[in-house]
C-alpha positions in Angstrom: 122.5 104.4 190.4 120.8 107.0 187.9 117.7 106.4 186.1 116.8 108.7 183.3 113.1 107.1 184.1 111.8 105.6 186.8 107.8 104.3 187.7 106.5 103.5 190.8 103.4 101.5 191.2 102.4 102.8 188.2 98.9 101.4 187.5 96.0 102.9 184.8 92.3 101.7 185.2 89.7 102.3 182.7 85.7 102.8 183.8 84.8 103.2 187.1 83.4 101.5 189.9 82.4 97.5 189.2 83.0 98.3 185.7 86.5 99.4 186.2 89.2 97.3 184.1 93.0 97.4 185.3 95.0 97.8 182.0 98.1 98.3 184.2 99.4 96.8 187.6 101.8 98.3 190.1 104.4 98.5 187.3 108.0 99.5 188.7 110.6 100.5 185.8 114.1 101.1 186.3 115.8 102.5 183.6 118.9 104.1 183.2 120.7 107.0 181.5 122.3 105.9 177.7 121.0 102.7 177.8 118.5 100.8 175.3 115.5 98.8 177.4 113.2 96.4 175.7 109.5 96.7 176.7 108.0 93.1 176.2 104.6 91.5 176.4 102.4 89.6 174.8 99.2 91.6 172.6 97.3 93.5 175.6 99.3 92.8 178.0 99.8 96.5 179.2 103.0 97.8 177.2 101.2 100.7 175.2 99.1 101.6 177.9 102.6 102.3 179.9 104.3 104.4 177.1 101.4 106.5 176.7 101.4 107.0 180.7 104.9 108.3 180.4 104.5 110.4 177.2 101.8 111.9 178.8 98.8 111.0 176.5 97.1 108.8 179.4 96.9 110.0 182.8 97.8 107.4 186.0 95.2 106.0 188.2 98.2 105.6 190.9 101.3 105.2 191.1 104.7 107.9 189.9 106.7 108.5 187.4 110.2 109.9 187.7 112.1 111.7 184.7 115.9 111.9 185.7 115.2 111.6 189.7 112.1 114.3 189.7 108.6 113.5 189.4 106.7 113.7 185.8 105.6 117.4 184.5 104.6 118.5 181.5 108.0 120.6 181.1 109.4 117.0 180.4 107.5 116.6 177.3 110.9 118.3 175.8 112.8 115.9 177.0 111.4 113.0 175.5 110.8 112.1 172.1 108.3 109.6 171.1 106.8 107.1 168.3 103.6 105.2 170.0 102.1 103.4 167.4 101.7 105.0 163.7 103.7 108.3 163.2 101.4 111.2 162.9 101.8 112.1 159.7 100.4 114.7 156.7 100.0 112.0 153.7 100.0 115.3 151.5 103.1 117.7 152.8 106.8 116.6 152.2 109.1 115.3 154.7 110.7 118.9 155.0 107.0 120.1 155.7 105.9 117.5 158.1 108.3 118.7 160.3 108.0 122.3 159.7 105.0 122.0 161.1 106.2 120.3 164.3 109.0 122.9 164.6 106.4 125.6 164.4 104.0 124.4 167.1 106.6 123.7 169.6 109.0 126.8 168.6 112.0 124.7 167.6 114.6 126.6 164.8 114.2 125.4 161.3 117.6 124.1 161.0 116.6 121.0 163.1 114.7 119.6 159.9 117.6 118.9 158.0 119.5 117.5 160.7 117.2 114.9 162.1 116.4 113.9 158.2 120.3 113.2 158.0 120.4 110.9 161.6 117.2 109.2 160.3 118.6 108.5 156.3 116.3 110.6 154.6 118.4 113.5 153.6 117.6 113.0 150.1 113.8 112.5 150.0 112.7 115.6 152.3 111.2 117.3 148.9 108.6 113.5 148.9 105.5 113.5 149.9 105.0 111.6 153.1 101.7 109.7 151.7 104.5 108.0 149.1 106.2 106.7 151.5 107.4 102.7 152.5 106.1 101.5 155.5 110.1 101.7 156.7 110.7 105.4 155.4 107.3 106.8 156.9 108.8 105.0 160.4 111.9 106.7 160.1 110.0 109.8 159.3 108.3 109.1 162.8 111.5 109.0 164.3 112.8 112.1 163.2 109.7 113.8 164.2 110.3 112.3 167.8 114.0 113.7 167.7 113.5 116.9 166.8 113.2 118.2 170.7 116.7 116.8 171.1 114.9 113.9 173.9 117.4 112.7 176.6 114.6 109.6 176.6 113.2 108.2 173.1 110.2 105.9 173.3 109.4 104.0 170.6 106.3 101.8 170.3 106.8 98.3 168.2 108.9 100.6 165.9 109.5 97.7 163.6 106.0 96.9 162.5 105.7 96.7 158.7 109.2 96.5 158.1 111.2 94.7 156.2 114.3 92.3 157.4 117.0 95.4 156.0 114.9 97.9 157.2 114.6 96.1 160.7 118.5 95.7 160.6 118.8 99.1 159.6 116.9 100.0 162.3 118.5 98.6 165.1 121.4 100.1 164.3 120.4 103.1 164.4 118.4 102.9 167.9 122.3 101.7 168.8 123.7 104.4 167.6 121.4 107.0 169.7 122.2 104.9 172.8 125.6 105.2 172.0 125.5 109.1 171.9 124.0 109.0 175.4 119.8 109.1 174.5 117.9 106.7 176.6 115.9 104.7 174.3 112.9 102.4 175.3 111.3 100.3 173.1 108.6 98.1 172.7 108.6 95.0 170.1 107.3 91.8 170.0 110.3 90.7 167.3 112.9 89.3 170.2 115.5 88.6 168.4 116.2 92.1 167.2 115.5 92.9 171.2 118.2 90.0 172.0 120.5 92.3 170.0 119.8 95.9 170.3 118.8 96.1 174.2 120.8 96.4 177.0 118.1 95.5 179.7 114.5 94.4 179.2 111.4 94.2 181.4 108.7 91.7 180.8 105.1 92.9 181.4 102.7 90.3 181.7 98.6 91.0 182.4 99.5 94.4 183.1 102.0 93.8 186.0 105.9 93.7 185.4 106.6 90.2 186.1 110.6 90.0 184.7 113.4 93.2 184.6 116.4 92.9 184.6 119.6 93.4 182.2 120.7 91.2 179.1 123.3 88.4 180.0 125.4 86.8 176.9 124.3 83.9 175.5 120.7 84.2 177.6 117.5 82.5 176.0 115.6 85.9 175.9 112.4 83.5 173.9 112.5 81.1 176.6 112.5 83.8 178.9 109.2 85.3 177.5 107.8 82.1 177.3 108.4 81.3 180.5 106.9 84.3 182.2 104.0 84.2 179.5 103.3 80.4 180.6 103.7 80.8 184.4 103.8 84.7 185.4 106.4 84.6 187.3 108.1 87.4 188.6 111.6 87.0 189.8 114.9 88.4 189.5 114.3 92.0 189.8 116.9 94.1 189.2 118.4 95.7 192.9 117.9 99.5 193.0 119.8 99.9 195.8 
């Protein structure tokens, strides 16, 4: 079976010694190629913590991680795309501009901008200024950002917060639509009804360790799920890697 990304053990401890606080568990993702997995947990359970491990902005205590069957390294930064919390954004420069200046610093051609502003829907507002923004268009403005390395993996960090039900709708059909044209997508929300219908697999972390992952079923109770593993931690059916 091929996984576009794959952790083992993966664990993050912050402070050191008797101080030392475990964030993250012995977490073990299995996710492959084209498909759309749903990161869920309650508020602190772990799930940023992990998607910054992966993007590379936090470095593991223990454990690997695996980027299309090799181990991380910072030459897969350009393969994957990502939106971890707010979008980093110039309030002041246009759309157009905002990502000039991400083609610049990672030597990407110009023509990119107006191509991720047409997958994203904002073709028409590039001239804007970001700052003038809705909470929805300065999200897709995040996302474009993330696309512009052409990522074979797209993390996306509770990219619905602040939105709007359209905008949400609109949304998920979008993250669809880049699953469908073979980019791995994994992303984290706490809204599980729009997980129930955009994800193809989810994984449940709960106190830092992944106690639930496995694929979507029709007609499954993904809330009662949650609950479930929120209430009692329990962590069965596993997906087989074999």
């Amino acid at each position: 079976m091929a996984f576009m990304l794959e952790t083992r053990g993966l664990t993050k401890q912050f402070g050191r010694g008797d101080h030392a606080q475990t964030a993250v568990a012995d977490v073990n993702l299995h996710i492959k190629e084209g498909e759309v997995y749903g990161l869920l947990g309650p508020n602190g359970a772990g799930k940023s913590t992990t998607l910054k491990m992966i993007c590379g902005m936090l470095r593991p205590s223990a454990g690997q991680i695996l980027i299309g069957g090799h181990p991380w390294q910072r030459d897969d930064l350009y393969r994957i795309g990502s939106l971890i919390e707010e979008a980093p954004l110039y309030p002041n420069l246009s759309a157009r501009e905002n990502l000039r200046v991400r083609t610049t610093l990672l030597g990407l051609p110009e023509e990119r901008i107006d191509e991720v502003l047409a997958e994203v829907g904002l073709g028409n507002v590039g001239s804007k200024r970001a700052g003038r923004f809705s909470m929805g268009m300065k999200q897709r403005l995040g996302i474009a950002l993330a696309l512009l390395v052409r990522p074979h993996l797209l993390i996306l960090d509770e990219p619905t917060n602040g939105l709007d039900p359209i905008g949400i709708e609109e949304l998920r059909d979008t993250i669809r639509g880049f699953a469908a044209r073979g980019i791995t997508v994994l992303v984290s929300s706490h809204i599980l009804s729009e997980v129930q219908q955009m994800a193809d697999s989810v994984g449940i972390i709960h106190e830092g360790r992944l106690a639930y992952e496995d694929r979507l079923h029709k007609g499954q109770d993904l809330e009662q799920l949650f609950m479930d593993v929120c209430r009692y931690g329990r962590a069965s059916q596993q997906r087989e890697v074999a």
